[in-house]
N, C-alpha and C positions, 0 to 999 in steps of 0.2 A: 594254804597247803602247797598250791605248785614254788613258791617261793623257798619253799621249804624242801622240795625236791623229790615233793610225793608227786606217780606218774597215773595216779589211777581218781585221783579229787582234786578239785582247785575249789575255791571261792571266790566266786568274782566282786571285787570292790563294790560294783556299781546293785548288785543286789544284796550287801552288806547294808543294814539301816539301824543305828546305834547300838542295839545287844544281840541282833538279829542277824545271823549268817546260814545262808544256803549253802550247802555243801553240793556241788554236781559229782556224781561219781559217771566214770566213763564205763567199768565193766562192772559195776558191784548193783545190784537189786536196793533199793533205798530199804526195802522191810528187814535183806537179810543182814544190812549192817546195821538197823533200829536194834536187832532183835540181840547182835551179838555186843553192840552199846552196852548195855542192861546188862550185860554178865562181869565175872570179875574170872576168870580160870584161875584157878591156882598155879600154872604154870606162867601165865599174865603177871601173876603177883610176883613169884619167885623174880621173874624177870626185870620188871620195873621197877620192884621195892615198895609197889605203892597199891593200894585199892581203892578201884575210880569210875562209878559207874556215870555214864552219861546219857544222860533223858534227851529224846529227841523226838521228832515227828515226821515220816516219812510222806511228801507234798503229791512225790511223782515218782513216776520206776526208777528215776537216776536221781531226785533232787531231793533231799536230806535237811530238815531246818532245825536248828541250833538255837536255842536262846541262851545269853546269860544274867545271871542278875548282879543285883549292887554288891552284895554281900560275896561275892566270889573275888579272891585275891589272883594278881598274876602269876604265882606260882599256880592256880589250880587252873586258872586257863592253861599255860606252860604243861604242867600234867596232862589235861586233856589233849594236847598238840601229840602229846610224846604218846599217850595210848592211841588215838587215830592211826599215828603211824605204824604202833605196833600190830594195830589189829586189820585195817587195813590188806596189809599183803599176806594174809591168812586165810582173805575170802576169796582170793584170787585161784 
């Protein structure tokens, strides 16, 4: 995510482990963005083109974890990148 030029979550490589990414956020609650993951707004949709909920588990107040599985193509990772960001700077 910081590669990516988002200033509020990184993923650190080193706590990356094959399908497994923690997300740290710096100001965002890890529940309030589980919570806002799981929805799709219709204004989301409008905007992205696309409806993408993403299942997560929140570890700690700032650390957020991520699985994916085999059957997920890089287009749907690439989607999930593109709604983090959108959704992201809405919780701020």
């Amino acid at each position: 995510m910081e590669s990516l030029g988002n200033q509020y979550v990184t993923a650190k490589e080193a706590d990356t482990h094959t399908n497994i990414v923690l997300l740290h956020t710096r100001c965002i609650n890890s529940k309030k963005l589980y919570y806002r993951l799981k929805r799709v707004t219709e204004e989301e949709a409008r905007d992205l083109g696309f409806h993408l909920v993403i299942l997560s588990t929140p570890l700690q107040e700032h650390i957020l974890r991520l699985v994916t599985c085999s059957n997920q193509t890089k287009d749907d990772v690439n989607k999930a990148i593109t709604k983090l960001n959108y959704v992201i700077p809405t919780l701020m």
